[in-house]
Phi, psi and omega in degrees: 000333204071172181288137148240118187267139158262123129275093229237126201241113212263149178074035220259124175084024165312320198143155205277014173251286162344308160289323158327329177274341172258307168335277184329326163291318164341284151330327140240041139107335185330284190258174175232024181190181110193174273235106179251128194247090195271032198260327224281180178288347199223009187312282169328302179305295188320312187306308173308320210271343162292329168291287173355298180220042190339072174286150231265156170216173185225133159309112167277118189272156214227153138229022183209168176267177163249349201236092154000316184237019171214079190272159167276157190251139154296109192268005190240081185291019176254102209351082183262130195335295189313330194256218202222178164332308190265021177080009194235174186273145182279143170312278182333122178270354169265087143231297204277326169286321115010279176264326193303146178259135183304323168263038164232013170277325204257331176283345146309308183292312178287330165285004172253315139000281168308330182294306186322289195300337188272348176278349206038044172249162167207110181308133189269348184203179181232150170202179174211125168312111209073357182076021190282334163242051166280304217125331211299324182258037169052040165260150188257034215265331180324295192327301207294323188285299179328278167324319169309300178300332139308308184277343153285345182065038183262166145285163172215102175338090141183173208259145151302324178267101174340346188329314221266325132022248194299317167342282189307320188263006160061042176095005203239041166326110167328132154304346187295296185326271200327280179332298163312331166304310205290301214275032170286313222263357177288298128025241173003283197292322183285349204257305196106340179270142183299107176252175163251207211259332238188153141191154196248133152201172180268131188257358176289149185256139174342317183298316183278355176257098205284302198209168163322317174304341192271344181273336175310285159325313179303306169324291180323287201317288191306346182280329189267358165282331164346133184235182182320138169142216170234134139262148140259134176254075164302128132243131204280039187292169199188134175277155169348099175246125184299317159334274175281346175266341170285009198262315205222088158331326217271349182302331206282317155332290216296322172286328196272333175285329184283305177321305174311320191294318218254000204268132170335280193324322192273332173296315183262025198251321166305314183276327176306343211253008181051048217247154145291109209269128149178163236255147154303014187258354181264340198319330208284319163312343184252000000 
């Protein structure tokens, strides 16, 4: 089979610094694939820039808001777990973990869904936002992304292989982790949904990342690691939003991840390494 990359640039209508970064990446060749996050403030314009240059995206499926002070509306609102008095999605993902009902997950996910297809766009995957349906917060949520990805014939972000792990946890994964993963990915399959093999991303918060160079490495470090398959290397870039960087430290990633995506070094560590650039729309060939 060979190395095969998804690159994937995640949170695409997050706000208008953001989308400008990913058209532009598109454009030149950076990235192959990203993420629509159809709860956000800027959500429309991305829908536009997908009729535009149908660039291939996947519904980032949401269940949360991200910023405190800018919450997301919820689009499926008949006293739905998920969201607060006013409809909107809760910030707290221990909120959510908590509270949330598996069928008002799965009815949040077909309305966002539904915006795509009611836009006359059509998404090649599915994915989710914040990790709210990995398992991680010990919700059975997969199950709800997993059906979906049946009943749509879409993929669905999450690795067959632990790699992305053994990263975060710098070699030392919990048997606990490690188990819970083995038995997702047994799941899946007993399921009918498509997963891939690999995925890649920096799972560190700004404070641990002393300067560009240093996220610069990591990237690298993890692109000569690619083994046979399909991987995705998700990143969020994004330029400079006064908005949200007054909001967030974690924005200064977002910039230092676009700087990269554009960067000599990511281009030539992808040729050197004889990696293949493609979409979820190839998976089912591969």
């Amino acid at each position: 089979m060979g190395k095969k990359l998804i690159v994937n640039a995640d949170d695409f209508g997050i706000c208008p610094e953001t989308n400008k970064a990913v058209a532009e990446l598109y454009a030149a060749g950076r990235i192959t694939s990203t993420s629509l996050l159809v709860s956000s403030e800027a959500s429309g314009e991305a829908i536009d820039i997908i009729k535009q240059t149908n660039i291939p995206f996947g519904v980032h499926l949401t269940l949360n808001s991200d910023f405190k002070d800018y919450l997301w509306g919820a689009l499926y609102k008949q006293n739905s777990s998920l969201a607060d008095e006013g409809g909107n999605l809760f910030y707290d993902t221990s909120v959510i973990a908590k509270k949330a009902k598996g069928k008002d997950v799965t009815k949040e996910c077909e309305a966002q869904i539904a915006v795509c297809r009611e836009a006359g766009i059509t998404p090649d995957h599915l994915d989710n936002h914040s990790g709210t349906m990995y398992g991680i917060n010990m919700r059975l949520f997969f199950i709800n992304a997993f059906r979906l990805s049946k009943k749509y014939a879409l993929p669905f972000r999450f690795p067959k292989r632990p790699t992305f792990l053994d990263g975060y946890f710098k070699g030392n994964t919990p048997a606990v982790i490690k188990a819970l993963h083995k038995g997702i990915v047994i799941c899946s399959k007993i399921m009918g949904a498509t997963l891939i093999d690999d995925m890649i991303s920096n799972p560190y918060p700004i404070k641990d990342i002393p300067s560009y160079k240093a996220l610069e490495a990591y990237y690298l470090n993890a692109i000569t690691s690619i083994k046979d398959g399909v991987t995705e290397l998700f990143l969020h870039p994004s330029y400079d939003s006064p908005k949200y960087a007054a909001t967030t430290p974690e924005w200064k990633k977002r910039q230092y991840e676009l700087e990269f995506l554009f960067s000599p070094a990511f281009e030539n560590r992808i040729r050197d390494e004889g990696i293949e650039l493609i979409s979820y729309k190839d998976i089912k060939s591969h």
